[in-house]
C-alpha positions as CSV (number, residue, x, y, z in Angstrom):
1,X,110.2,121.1,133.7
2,X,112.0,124.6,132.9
3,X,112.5,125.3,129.8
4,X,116.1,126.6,130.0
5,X,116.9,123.3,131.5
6,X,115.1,120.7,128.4
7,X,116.8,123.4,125.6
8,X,120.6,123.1,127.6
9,X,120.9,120.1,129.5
10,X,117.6,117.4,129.5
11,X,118.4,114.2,127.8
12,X,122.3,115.0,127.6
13,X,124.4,112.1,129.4
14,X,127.8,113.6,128.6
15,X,129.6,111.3,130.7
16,X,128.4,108.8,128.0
17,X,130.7,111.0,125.0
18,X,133.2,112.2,126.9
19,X,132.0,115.4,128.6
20,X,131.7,116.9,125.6
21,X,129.3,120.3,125.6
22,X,127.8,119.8,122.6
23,X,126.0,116.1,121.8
24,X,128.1,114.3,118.7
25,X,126.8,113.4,115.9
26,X,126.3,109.6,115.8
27,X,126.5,109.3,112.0
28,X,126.3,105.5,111.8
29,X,123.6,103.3,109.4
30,X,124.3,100.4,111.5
31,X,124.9,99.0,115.4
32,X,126.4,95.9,116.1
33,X,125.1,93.9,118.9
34,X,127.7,91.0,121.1
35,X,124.9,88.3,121.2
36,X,122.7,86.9,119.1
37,X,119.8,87.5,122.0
38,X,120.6,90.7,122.3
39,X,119.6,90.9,118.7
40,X,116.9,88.7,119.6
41,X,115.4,91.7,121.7
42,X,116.5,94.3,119.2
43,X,114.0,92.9,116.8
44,X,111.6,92.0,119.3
45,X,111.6,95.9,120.3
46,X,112.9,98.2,117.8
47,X,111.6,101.2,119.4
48,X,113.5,100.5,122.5
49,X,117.0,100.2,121.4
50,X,119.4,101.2,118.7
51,X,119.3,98.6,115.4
52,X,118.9,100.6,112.4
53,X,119.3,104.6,112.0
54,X,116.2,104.0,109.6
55,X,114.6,103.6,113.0
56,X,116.3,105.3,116.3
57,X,119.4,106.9,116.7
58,X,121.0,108.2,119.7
59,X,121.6,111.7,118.5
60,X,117.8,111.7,117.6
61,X,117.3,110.4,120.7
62,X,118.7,113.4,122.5
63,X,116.4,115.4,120.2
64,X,113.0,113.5,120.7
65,X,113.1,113.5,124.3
66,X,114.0,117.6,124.2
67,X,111.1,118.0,122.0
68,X,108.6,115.8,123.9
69,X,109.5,117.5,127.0
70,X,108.6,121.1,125.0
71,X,105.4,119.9,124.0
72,X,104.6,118.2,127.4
73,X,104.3,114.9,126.1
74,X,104.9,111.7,126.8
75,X,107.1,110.8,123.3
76,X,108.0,112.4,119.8
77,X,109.0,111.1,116.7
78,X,111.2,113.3,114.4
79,X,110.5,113.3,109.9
80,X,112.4,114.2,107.7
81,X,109.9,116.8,106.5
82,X,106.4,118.3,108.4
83,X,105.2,117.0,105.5
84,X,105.9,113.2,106.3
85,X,104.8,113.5,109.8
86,X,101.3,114.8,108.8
87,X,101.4,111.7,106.5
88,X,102.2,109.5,109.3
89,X,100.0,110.9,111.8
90,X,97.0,110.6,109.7
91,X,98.2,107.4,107.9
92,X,98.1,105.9,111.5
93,X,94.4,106.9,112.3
94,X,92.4,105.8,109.2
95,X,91.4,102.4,107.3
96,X,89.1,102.2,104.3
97,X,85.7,103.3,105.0
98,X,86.6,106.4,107.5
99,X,85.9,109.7,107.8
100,X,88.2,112.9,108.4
101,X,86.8,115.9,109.6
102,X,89.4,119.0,108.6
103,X,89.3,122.5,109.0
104,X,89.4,123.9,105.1
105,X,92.3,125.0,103.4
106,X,94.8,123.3,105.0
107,X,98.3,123.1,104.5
108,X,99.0,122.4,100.8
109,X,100.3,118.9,101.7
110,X,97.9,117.5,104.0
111,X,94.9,118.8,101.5
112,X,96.9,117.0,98.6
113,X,96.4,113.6,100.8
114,X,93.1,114.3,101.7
115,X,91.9,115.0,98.3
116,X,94.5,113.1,95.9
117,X,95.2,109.9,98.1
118,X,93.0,108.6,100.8
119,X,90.8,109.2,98.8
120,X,92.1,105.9,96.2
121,X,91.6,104.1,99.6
122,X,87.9,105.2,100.4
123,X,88.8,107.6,102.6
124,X,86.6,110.7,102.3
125,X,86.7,114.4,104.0
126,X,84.8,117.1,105.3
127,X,86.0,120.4,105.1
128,X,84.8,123.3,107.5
129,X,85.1,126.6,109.1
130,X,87.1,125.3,112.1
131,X,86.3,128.9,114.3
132,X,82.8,127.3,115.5
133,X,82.8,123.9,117.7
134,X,78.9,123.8,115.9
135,X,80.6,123.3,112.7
136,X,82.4,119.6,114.1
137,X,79.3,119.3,115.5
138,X,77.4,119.0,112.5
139,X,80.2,117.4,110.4
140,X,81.0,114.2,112.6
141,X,79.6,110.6,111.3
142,X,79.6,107.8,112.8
143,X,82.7,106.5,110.8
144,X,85.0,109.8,111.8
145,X,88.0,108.7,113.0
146,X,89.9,111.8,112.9
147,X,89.7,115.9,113.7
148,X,92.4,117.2,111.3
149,X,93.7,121.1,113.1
150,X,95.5,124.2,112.0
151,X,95.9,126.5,114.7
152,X,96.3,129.2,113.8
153,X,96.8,128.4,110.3
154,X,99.3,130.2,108.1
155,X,97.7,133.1,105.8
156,X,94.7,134.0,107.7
157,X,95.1,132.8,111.4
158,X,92.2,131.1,112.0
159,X,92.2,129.3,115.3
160,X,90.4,126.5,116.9
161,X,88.8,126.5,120.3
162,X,91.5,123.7,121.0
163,X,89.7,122.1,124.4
164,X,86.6,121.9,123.3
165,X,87.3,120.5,120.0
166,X,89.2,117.8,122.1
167,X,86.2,117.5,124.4
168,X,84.0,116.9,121.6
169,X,86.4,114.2,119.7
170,X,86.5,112.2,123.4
171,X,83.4,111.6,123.4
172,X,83.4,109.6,120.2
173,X,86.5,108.1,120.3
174,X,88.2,110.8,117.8
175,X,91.8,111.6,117.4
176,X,93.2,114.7,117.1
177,X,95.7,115.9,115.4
178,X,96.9,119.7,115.3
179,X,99.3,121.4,113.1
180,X,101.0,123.8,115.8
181,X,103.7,125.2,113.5
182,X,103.2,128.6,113.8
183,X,103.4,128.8,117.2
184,X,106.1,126.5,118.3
185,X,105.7,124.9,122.0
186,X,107.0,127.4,123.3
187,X,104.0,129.8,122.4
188,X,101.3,127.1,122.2
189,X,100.9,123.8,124.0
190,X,98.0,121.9,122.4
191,X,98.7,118.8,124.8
192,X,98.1,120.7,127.8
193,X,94.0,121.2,126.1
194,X,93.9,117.4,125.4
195,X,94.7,117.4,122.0
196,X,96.1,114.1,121.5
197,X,98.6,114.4,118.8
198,X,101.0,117.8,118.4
199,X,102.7,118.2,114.8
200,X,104.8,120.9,113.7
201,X,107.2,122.0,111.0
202,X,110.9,122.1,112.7
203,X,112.5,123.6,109.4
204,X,110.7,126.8,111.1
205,X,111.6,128.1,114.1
206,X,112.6,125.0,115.9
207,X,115.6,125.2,113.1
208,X,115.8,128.5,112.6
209,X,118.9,128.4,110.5
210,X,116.9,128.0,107.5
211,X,119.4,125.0,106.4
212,X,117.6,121.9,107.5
213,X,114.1,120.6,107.0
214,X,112.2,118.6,108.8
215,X,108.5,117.9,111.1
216,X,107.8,116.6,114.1
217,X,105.3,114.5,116.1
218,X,104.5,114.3,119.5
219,X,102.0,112.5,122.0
220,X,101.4,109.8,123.9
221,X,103.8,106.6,124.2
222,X,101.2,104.7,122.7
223,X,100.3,106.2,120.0
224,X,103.9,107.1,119.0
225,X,105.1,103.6,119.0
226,X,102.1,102.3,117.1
227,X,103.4,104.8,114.5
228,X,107.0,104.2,115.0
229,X,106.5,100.2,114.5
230,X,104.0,101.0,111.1
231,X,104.1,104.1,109.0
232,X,107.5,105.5,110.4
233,X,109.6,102.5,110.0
234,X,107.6,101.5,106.6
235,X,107.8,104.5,105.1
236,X,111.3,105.3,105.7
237,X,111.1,108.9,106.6
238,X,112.6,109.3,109.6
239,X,115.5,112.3,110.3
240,X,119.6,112.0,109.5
241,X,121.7,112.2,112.6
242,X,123.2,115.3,110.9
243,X,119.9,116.9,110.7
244,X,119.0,115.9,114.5
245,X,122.2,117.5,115.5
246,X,121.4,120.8,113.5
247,X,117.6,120.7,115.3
248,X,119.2,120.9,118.7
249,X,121.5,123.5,118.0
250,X,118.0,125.5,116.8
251,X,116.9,124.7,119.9
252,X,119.7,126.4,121.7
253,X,118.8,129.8,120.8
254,X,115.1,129.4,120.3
255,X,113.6,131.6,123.1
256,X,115.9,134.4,122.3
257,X,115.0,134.1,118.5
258,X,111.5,134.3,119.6
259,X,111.3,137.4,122.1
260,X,113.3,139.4,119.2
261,X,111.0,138.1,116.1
262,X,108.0,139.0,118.8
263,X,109.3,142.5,119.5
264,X,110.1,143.8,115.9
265,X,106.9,141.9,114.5
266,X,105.0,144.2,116.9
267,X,107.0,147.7,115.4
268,X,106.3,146.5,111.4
269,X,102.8,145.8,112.6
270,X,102.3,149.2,113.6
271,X,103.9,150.7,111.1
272,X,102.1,148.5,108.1
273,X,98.8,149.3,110.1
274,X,99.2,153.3,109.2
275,X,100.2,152.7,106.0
276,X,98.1,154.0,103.6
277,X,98.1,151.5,100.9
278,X,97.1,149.0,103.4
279,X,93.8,147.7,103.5
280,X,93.9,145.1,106.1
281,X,96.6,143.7,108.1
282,X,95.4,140.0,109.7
283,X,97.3,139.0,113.2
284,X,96.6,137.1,116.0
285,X,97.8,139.1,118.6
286,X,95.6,142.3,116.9
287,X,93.5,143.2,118.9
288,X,91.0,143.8,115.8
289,X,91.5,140.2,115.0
290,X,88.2,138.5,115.3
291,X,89.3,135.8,117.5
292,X,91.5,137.6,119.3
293,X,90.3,136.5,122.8
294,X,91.0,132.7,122.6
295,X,94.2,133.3,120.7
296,X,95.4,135.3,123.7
297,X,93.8,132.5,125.9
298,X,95.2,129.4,124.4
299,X,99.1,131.2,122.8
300,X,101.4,132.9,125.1
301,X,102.5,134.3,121.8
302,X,102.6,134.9,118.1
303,X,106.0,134.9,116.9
304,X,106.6,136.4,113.5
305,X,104.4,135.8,110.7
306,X,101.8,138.1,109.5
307,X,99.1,138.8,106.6
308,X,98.5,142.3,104.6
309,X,96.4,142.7,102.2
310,X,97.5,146.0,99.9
311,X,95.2,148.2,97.7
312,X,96.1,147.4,93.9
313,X,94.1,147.4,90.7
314,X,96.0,145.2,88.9
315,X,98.4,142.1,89.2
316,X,101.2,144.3,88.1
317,X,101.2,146.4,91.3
318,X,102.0,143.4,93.5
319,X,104.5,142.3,91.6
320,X,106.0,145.6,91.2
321,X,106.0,145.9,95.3
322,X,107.8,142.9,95.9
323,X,110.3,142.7,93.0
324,X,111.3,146.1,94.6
325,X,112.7,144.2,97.4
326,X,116.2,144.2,98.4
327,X,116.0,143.0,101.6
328,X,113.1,140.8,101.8
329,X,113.6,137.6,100.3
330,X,110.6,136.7,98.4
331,X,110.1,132.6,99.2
332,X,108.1,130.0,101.0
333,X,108.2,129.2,104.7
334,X,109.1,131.2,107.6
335,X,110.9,130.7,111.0
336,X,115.0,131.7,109.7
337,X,117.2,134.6,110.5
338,X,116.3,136.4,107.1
339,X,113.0,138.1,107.1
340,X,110.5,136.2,103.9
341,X,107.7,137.6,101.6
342,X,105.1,135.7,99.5
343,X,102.0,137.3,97.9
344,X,99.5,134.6,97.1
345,X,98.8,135.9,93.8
346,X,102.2,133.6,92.8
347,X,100.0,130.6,93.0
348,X,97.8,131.7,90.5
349,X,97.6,132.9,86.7
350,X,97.4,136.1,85.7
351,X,94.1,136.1,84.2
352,X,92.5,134.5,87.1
353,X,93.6,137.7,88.7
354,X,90.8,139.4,90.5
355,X,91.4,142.7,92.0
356,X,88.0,142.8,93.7
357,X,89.4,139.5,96.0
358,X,91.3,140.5,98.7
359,X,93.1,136.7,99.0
360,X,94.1,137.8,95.8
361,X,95.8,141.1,97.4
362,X,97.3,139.1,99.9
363,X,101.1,139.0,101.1
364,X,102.1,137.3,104.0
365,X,105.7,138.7,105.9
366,X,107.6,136.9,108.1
367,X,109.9,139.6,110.5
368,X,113.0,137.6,110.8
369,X,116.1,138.6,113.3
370,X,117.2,142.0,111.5
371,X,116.3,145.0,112.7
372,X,112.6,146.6,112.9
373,X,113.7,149.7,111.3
374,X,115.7,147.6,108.3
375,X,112.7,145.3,107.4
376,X,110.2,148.8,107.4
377,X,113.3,150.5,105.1
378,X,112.8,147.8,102.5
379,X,109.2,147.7,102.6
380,X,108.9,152.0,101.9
381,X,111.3,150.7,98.5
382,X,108.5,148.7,98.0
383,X,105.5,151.0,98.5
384,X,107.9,153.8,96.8
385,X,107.9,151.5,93.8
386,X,104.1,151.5,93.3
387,X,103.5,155.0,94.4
388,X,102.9,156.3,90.7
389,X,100.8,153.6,89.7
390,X,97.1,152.8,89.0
């Protein structure tokens, strides 16, 4: 199916809302049904039909099957958060007893509920370096029930020979799941290598707007309404119509977001690469990245975030760099118009501060839809601000 075709027309009945261009917003709680078997039915098979916007809705409807069709798979459910469909898609795949096999340092969330909750419910975890198929290899018991994915992941870009990983989990009855946020499906189709369940963060790219959050889950028919019936409906976090509606609009302009964060990604690149306070700049589509083979074999691209790690003797420096800023708003996430700094040394105290670890000297950059030559501008404040120091 062509892309241009899912983003502007697939799933859009307009002759059921009036011919109207743009999908409405069906901002209802409720539906009302003319019979009581009709409502019979409803309850019978809540996932096929409208009964409760708790449940489906039909302007998430329009967005699920968009979605779906972008990830090549055969259903999607949208959350309210990526947070809550990492929850759910886990949730769905574990009892007491089981075994997860992750790759280490996840996302912050999904290694909170590792460590934190399944844990209350006998659910234990194996962290490992998820570069080497030997390393699932070695990990897998007899009780794992789950391969848990970040590919790349989101500070250091480690990837995940996706196929054979899902070769591996087939042949013991494993489910995987793989956080494809960075990417987007436009870049990265983990489906299409047999992974069996796609999740990403849509307050990224997918919104782009950087006014609505919210994740999403996609896979097979099966596996999504087994969710849908259980920890979606239980847990109450699916999307608000409003939301939904804001998602498709993201969707609208997504490749053309993405071929300009690509292209001025690649000019800061460059230019942070000759730098001369830069130690280290980490990227998949570098071609001194150490896995930079498969990432060009299994991404058609890699959008807009990147890693640098800067020379500093002290904590001081970093902060001095990026409280020099004007430009660059210094917060979490990435995927909006406005272009987004972190340094990891933010999530730690100041006399844990080691200048001699360079995760420590870390700041991660996301090159949002201004200008190459306006995101470098603001960076040289940055560097002009530390120039004198140490």
């Amino acid at each position: 199916m062509d892309i241009s075709y899912i983003i502007n027309e697939y799933a859009e009945e307009r002759n059921d809302y009036f011919r109207a261009v743009t999908p409405p917003i069906v901002q209802t709680s409720n539906f009302a049904f003319s019979t009581v078997d009709a409502l019979r039915k409803s309850f019978e098979d809540e996932y096929g039909t409208w009964l409760y916007s708790r449940g489906l809705n039909p302007t998430v409807d329009i967005l699920r099957k968009k979605l779906a069709a972008l990830d090549g798979a055969e259903d999607c459910l949208v959350f309210n958060s990526g947070a809550a469909a990492i929850f759910a898609a886990v949730l769905a795949n574990v009892k007491s007893g089981d075994h997860i096999v992750s790759v280490r340092n996840p996302y912050t969330w999904a290694k909170k509920m590792f460590d934190e909750i399944l844990v209350r419910f006998n659910v234990s975890v194996t962290y490992i370096d998820g570069t080497d198929i030997a390393n699932f290899v070695a990990a897998t018991k007899e009780n794992t029930t789950v391969y848990y994915l970040e590919s790349p992941n989101s500070w250091t870009y480690e990837l995940q020979d996706l196929q054979a990983v899902a070769t591996l989990a087939k042949q013991h009855n494993i489910v995987t799941i793989c956080d494809n946020s960075y990417c987007t499906p436009l870049y990265q189709r983990p489906i299409a290598f047999g992974i069996d369940l796609v999740l990403q963060s849509a307050t990224k790219y997918i919104g782009g707007h950087s006014d609505v959050v919210a994740g999403v889950l996609c896979g097979s028919k099966q596996m999504l309404t087994k969710i849908f019936n259980s920890e979606y409906l239980n847990i109450g976090s699916g999307i608000q119509p409003f939301n939904a509606w804001l998602l498709i609009r993201g969707l609208r302009t997504l490749p053309l977001r993405l071929e300009k964060v690509t292209e001025t990604t690649g000019k800061v690149l460059g230019w942070l690469q000759a730098h001369p306070r830069i130690e280290k700049v980490i990227f998949p589509f570098d071609e001194n990245f150490p896995q930079y083979a498969l990432a060009k074999s299994q991404m058609q691209g890699a959008c807009g975030l990147l890693t640098f790690i800067i020379t500093a003797k002290k904590i001081e420096t970093i902060e001095a760099f990026c409280n020099a800023l004007k430009h660059i708003l210094m917060a979490v996430s990435w995927g909006g118009h406005e272009s987004l700094i972190i340094p990891r040394c933010a999530g730690i105290k100041r006399e844990q501060f080691m200048a001699a670890a360079p995760e420590h000297r870390m700041l991660r950059l996301y090159c949002g839809l201004e200008n190459a030559a306006y995101i470098i501008a603001d960076l040289e404040k940055g560097f002009a601000a530390i120039e004198t120091m140490e």
